[in-house]
C-alpha positions as CSV (number, residue, x, y, z in Angstrom):
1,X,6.1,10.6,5.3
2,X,2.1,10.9,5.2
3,X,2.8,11.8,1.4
4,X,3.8,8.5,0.6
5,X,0.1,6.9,-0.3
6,X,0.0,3.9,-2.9
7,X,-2.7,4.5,-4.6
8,X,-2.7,2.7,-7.5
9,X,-1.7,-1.0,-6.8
10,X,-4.6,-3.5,-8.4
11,X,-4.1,-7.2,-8.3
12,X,-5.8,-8.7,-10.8
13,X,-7.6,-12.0,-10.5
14,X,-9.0,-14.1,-13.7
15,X,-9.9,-17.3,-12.2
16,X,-12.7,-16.0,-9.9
17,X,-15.1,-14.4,-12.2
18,X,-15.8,-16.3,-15.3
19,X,-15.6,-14.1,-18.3
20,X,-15.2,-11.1,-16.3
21,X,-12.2,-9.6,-14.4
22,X,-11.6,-8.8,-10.7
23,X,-9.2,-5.9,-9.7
24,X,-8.3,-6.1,-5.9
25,X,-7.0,-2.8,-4.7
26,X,-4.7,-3.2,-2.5
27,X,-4.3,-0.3,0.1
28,X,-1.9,-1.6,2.7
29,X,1.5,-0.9,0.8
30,X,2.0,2.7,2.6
31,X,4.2,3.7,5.8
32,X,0.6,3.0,7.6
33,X,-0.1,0.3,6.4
34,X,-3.9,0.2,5.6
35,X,-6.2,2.8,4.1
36,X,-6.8,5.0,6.8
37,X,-3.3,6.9,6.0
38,X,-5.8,8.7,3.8
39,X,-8.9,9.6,5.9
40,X,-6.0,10.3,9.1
41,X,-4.5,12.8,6.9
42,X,-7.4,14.6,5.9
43,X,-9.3,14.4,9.6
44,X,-5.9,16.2,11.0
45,X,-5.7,18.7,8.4
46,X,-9.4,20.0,8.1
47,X,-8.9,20.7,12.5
48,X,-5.9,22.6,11.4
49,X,-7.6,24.6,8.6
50,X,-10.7,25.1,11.3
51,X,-7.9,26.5,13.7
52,X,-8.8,23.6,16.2
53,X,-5.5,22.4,15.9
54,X,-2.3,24.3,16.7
55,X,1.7,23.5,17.6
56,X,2.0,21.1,20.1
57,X,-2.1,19.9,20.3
58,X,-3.7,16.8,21.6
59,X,-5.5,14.6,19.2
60,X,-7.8,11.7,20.8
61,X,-9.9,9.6,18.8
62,X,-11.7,6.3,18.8
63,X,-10.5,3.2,16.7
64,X,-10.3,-0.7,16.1
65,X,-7.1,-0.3,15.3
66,X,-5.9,0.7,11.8
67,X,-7.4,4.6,11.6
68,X,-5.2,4.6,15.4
69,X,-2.3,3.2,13.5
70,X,-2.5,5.9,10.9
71,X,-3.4,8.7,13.0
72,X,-0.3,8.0,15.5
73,X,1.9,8.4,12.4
74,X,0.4,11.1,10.9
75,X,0.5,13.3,14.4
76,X,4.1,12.0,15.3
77,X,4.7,13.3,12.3
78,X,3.2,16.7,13.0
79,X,4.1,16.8,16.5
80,X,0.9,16.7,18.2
81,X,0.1,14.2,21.0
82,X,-2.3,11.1,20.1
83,X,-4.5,8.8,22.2
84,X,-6.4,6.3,20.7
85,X,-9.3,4.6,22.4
86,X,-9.8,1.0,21.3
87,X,-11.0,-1.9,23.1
88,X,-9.9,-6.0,23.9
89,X,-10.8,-7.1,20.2
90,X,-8.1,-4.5,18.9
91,X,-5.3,-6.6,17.3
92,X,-2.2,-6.3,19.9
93,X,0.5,-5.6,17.1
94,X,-1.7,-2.6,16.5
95,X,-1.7,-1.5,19.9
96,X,2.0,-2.4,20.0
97,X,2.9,-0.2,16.3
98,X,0.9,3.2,18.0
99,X,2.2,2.9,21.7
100,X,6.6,2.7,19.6
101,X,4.3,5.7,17.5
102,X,4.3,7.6,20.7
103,X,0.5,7.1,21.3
104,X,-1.0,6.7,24.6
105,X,-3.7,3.9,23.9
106,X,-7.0,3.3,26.0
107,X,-8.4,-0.2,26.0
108,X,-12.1,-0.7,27.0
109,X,-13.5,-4.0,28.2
110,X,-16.9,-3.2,28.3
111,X,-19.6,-4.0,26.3
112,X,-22.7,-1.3,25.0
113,X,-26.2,-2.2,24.7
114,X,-25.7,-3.1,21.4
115,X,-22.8,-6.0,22.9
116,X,-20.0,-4.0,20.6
117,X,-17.7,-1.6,22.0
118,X,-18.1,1.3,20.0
119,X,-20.5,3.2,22.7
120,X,-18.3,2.5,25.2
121,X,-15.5,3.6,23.3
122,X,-16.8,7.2,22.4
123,X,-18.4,7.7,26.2
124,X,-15.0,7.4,27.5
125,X,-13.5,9.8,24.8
126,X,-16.7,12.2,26.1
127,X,-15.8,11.8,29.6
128,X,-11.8,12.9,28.7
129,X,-13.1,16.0,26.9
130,X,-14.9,16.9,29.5
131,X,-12.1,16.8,31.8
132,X,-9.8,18.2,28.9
133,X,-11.3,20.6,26.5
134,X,-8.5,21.6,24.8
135,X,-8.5,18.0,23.2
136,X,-9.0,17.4,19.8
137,X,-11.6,14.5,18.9
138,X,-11.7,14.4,15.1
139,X,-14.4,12.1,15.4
140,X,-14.4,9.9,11.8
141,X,-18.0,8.6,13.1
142,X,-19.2,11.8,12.0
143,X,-16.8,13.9,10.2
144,X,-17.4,14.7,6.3
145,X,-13.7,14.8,5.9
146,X,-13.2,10.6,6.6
147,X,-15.5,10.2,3.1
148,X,-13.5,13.5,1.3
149,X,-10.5,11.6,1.7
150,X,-11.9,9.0,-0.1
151,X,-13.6,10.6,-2.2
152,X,-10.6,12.8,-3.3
153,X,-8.6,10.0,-3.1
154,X,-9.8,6.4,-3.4
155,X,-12.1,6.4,-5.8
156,X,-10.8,9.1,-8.3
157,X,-7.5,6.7,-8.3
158,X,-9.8,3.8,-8.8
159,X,-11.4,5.3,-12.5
160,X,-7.9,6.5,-13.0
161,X,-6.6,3.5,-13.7
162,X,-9.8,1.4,-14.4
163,X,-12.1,3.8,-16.4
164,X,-15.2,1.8,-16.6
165,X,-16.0,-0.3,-13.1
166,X,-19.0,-2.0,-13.2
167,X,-18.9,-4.0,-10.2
168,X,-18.0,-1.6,-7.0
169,X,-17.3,-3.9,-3.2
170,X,-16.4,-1.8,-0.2
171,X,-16.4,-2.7,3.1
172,X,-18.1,-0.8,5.7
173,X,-16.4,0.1,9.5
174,X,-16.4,4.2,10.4
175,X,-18.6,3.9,6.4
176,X,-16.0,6.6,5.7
177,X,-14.7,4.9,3.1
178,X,-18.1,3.2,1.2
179,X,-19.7,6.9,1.7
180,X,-16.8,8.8,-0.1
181,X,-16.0,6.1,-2.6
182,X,-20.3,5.6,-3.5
183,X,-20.7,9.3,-3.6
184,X,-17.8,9.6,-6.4
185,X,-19.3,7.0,-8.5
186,X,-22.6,8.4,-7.9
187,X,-21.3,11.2,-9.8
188,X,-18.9,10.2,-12.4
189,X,-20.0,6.2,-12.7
190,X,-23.6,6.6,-11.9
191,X,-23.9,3.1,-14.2
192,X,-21.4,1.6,-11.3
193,X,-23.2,-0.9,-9.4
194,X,-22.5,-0.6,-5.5
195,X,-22.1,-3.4,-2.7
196,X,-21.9,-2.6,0.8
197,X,-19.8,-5.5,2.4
198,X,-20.8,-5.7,5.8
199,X,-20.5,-8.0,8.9
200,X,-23.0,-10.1,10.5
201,X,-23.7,-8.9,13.8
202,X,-23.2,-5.2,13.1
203,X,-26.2,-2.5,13.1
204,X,-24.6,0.0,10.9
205,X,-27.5,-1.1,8.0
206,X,-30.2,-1.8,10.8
207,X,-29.5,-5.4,10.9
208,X,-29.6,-7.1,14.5
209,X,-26.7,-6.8,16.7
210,X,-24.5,-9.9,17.5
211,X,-20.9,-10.9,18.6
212,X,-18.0,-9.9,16.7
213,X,-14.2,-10.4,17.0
214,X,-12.8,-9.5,14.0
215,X,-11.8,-5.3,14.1
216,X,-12.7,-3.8,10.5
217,X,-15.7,-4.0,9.1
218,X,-19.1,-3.6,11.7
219,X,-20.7,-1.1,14.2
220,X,-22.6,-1.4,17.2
221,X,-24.1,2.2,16.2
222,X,-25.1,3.5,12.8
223,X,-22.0,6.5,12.0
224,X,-23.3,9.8,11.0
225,X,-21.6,9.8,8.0
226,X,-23.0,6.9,6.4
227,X,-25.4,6.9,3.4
228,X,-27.2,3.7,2.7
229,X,-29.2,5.3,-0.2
230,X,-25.1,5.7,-2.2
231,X,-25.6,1.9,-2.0
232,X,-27.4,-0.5,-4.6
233,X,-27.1,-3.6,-1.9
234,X,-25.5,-4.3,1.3
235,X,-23.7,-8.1,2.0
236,X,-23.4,-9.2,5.1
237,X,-20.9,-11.8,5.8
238,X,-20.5,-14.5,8.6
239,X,-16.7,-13.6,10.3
240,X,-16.1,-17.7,10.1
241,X,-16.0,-16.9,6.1
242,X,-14.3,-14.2,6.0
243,X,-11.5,-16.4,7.7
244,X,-12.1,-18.7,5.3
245,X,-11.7,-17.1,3.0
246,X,-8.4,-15.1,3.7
247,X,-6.8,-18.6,4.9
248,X,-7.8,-19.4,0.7
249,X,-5.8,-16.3,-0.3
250,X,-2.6,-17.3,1.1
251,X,-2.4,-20.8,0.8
252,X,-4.0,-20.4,-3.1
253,X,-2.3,-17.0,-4.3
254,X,0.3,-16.1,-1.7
255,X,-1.7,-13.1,-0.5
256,X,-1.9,-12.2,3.2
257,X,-4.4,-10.0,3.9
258,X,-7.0,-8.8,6.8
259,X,-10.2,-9.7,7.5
260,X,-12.1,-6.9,6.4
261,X,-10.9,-8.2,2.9
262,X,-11.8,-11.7,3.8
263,X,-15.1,-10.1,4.0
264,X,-15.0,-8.0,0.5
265,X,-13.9,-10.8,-1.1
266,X,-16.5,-13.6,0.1
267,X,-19.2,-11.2,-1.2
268,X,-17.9,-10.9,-4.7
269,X,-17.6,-14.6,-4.6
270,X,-21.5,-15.1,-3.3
271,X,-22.4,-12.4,-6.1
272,X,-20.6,-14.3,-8.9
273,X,-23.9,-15.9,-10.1
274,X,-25.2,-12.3,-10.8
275,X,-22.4,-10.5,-12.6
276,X,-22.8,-11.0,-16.1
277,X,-19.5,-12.4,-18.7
278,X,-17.2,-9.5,-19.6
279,X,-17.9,-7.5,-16.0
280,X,-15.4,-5.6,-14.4
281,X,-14.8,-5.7,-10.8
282,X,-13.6,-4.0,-8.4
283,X,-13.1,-5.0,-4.4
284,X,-10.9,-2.5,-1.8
285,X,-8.5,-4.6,0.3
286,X,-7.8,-2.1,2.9
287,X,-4.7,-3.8,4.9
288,X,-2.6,-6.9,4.5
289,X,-2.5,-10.1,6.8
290,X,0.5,-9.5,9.1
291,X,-1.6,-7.9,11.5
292,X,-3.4,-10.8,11.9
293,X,-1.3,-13.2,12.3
294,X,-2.4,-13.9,16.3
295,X,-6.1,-13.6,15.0
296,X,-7.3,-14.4,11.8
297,X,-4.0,-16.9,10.9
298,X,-3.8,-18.4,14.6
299,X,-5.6,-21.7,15.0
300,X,-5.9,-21.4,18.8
301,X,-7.5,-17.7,18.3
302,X,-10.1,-19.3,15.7
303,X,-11.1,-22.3,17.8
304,X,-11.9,-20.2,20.6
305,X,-13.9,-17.2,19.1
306,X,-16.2,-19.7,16.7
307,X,-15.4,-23.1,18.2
308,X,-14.2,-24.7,15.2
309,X,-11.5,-27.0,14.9
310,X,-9.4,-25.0,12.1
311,X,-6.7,-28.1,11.5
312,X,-10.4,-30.1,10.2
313,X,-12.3,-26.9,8.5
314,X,-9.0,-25.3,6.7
315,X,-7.6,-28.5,5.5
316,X,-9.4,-28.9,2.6
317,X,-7.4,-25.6,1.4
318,X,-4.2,-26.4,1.1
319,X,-5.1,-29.5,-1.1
320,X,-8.6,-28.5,-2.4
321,X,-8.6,-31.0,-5.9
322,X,-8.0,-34.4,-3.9
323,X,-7.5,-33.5,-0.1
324,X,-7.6,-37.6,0.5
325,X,-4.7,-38.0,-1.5
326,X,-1.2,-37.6,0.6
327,X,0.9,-34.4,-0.5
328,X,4.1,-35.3,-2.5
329,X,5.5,-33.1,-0.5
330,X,5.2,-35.5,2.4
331,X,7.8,-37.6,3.9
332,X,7.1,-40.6,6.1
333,X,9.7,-41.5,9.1
């Protein structure tokens, strides 16, 4: 089942770039759903090859949701037992897909000192291995096999079917995928030009800490694994844009995706200025927008995280040309 990776699905835009062309790869099409099929695959098979892992094992690792998601399948798959440690901004049909996976799932509510959850998340994972040390704890914060399988994977399938990429965007969360797709291109596309699309509020590039509530993209602590000097520049982007902007996506294009490519995709629109006529771009979309449909898409969720009224700020998207004008789709009774 884990075999059955999509890796070479591009979407390809020609009215956002001016003379140049935008590739959106899109990496949710797989039994997982989201990129981290890839890294989950790869983290579970390097503890087997370092014998850390045997028949009937216990795998616990921390997640915002999606690497959870693909870590529940790949061990139900394998037959090993899965707990995934999360916390309250996790999106609940996550939680609800690993928990009918067969994963036990532990939410924390508390914040660290950086007001994320990420410390909180790996002290409790700390405080289970020290009660259990025959658990497993892959750890993708630190692990060089979350960038190998992207690496390997990702970005050799991206020059595969695009051979010259001038323009690279990849969100940053665990920075497992920026690190392995940068360090790639470092070597095969050294010309490649490198954004790292983070969010505002998250430390990872030693920016100050602030609220977030979108899972994805964002630390509250810098991971181990990630290499700010693969990067030419580093975008952070306001969480209110990144809705935005995926609201734009589906009412403009009929794409539904997450907010982590809400993100990627604001910062290729902010660096459209700067990318020169007959560019080539590519932006990683790591999951679609079903999972959040109570977040992201929900009007309610929106007004209460940034409080914004989304029937005023969205409206303007469905009818962007003359928004005054009454839709002919309109009926009055």
């Amino acid at each position: 089942m884990y075999d059955l990776v999509t890796d070479d699905i591009f979407l390809r835009f020609s009215d956002v770039l001016p003379g140049s062309e935008l590739y959106l790869k899109i990496e949710g099409l797989n039994p997982a759903g989201s990129v981290k099929l890839k890294p989950a695959v790869e983290l579970i098979e390097d503890a087997e090859r370092r014998g850390l892992l045997s028949p009937g094992g216990c795998v616990v690792e921390s997640s915002s949701g999606n690497l959870g998601v693909a870590l529940a399948t790949v061990c139900a798959a394998k037959g090993y037992a899965f707990t995934c440690v999360t916390d309250v901004n996790a999106a609940p049909h996550n939680v609800a897909l690993m928990r009918a996976l067969g994963a036990r799932v532990a939410v924390v509510d508390q914040q660290d000192a950086n007001g994320g959850f990420l410390g909180t998340r790996i002290a409790h994972i700390q405080h289970m291995l020290a009660n259990d040390p025959l658990l497993v704890w892959p750890n993708q914060y630190a692990n060089p096999a979350n960038a190998k399988a992207h690496e390997r994977r990702t970005a050799a399938s991206i020059l595969a079917e695009i051979p010259t990429v001038d323009f690279l965007f990849v969100g940053a969360g665990s920075t497992g995928t920026l690190t392995g797709c940068a360090t790639y291109f470092r070597e095969v596309s050294p010309r490649t030009r490198i954004f790292a699309v983070d969010t505002l509020g998250s430390v990872t590039f030693g920016t100050a800490a602030g609220p977030r509530h979108i899972p994805g993209l964002g630390t509250s602590r810098t991971p181990e694994i990630c290499r700010p000097d693969l990067v030419d520049e580093v975008v952070l982007v306001q969480e209110t844009d990144a809705v935005r902007t995926c609201r734009l996506l589906a009412l403009r294009h009929g794409l539904l995706v997450g907010g982590s490519t809400g993100s990627v995709f604001t910062a290729v629109q902010r660096a459209a200025p700067d990318i020169p006529p007959g560019s080539r771009v590519v932006a990683l979309a790591p999951d679609m927008g079903e999972r959040y449909l109570s977040s992201v898409y929900d009007d309610d969720w929106v007004a209460a995280r940034f409080g914004i009224d989304p029937t005023h700020v969205f409206e303007a998207l469905t009818h962007p040309q003359h928004p005054e004008k009454e839709s002919p789709c309109s009926h009055s009774m």
